[in-house]
N, C-alpha and C positions, 0 to 999 in steps of 0.2 A: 344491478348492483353486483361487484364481485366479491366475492366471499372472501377477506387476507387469508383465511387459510389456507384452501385451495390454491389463490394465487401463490404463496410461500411455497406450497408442495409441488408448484409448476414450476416457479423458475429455480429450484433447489433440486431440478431435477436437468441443469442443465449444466454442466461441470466447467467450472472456472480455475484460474488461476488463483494464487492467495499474493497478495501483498500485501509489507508493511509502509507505512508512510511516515517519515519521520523528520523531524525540524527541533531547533532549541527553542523553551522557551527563555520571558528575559532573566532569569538567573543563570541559565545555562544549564539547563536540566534538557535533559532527554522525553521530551515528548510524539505523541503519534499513535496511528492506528491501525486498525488491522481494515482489509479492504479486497471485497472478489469482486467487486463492480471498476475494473478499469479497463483498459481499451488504448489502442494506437488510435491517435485519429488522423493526422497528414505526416506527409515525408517532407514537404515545401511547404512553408514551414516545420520542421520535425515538432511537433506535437502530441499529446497524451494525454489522456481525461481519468476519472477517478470520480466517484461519488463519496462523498463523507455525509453520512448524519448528523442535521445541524444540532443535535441532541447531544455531540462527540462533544467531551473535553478538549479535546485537541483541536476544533473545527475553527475556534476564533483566534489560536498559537498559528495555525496555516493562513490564516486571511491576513491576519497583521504581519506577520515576518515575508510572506509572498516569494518565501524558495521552500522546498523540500526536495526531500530524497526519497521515491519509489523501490523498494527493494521486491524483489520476484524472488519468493519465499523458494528455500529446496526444499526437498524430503526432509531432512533433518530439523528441518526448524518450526515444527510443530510447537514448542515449550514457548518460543519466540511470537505466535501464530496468537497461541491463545492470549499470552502478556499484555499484548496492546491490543487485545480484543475486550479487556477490560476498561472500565471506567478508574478513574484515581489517576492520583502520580508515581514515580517511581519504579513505572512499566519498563525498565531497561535494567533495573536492576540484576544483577548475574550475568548479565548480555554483553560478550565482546564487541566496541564500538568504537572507533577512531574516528576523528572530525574531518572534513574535506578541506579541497584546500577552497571548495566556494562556500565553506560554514555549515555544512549538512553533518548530520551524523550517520555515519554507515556503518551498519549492523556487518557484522562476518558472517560470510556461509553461505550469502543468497546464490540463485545463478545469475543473476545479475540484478545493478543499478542503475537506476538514471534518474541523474540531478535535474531540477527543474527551475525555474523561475516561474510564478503564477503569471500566467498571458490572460485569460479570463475565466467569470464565474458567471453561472447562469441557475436560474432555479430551476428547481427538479422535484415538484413536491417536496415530500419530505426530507426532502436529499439534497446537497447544491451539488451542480456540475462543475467540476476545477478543472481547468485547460492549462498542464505547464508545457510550457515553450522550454525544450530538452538544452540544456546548456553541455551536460555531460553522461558519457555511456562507460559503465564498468562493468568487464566480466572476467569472471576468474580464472586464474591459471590452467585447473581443471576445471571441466565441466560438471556439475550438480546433476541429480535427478530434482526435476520440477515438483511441487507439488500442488496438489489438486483439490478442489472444494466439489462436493456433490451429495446432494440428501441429506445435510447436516454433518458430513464426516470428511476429513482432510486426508491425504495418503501422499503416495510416490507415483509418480507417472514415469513407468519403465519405457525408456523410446526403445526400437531395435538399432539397430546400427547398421 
């Protein structure tokens, strides 16, 4: 039997990337979450995975509408990070956000996005695995510092140049 503790202190010991995942729900409200379990998965088809907790608010807004928007948090959006790491509504609130033109809402500030359309869902214990099929890729003018999840704590991931 594994211990969840141990297992949380092992893979919280492996540094991820932070994303937010975001879509409307039907009023038109800004929903979504926060997420370090995501991953490229093919080029042929361009493809991307993401685990959500089926426990997530947000987790039954992503199955029924079947597009979102992946944001790759920067340094700066820590405030953003925790937001929709929460439970409730109204996690967008103070957040600069403009709609796509494929209906996604995109947060400002990330180092990038990519639009999706849901291609498939697979279980994953407690987790489902979402596959979106990349419809579109944005990146910003300038480049971001990334940021980073490890041991519980988010930062900046300084590249050299």
């Amino acid at each position: 039997m594994i211990d969840p503790n141990v297992y949380k202190n092992v893979m919280g010991s492996f540094p991820s990337g932070v994303t937010v995942i975001t879509t409307l729900d039907d009023d038109g409200e800004v929903v979504g979450l926060t997420a370090s379990a995501f991953s490229a998965l093919s080029l042929e088809p361009a493809l991307v995975l993401f685990c959500p907790n089926y426990s997530s608010d947000s987790y039954p807004v992503l199955i029924k509408n079947k597009r979102f928007a992946i944001h790759l948090l920067s340094a700066d959006q820590q405030a953003c990070a925790y937001a929709f790491a929460r439970k409730g509504k109204d996690k967008a609130n103070g957040l600069d956000w403009t709609l796509s033109e494929l209906g996604n809402p995109l947060l400002a500030g990330a180092t990038a996005i990519i639009e999706c359309e849901l291609w498939r869902e697979y279980e994953g214990g407690d987790h489902a695995i979402m596959v979106g099929a990349v419809k579109n890729l944005i990146l910003p003018a300038q480049p971001a510092e990334p940021m980073v999840y490890c041991r519980g704590k988010m930062g900046g991931l300084t590249i050299a140049a």
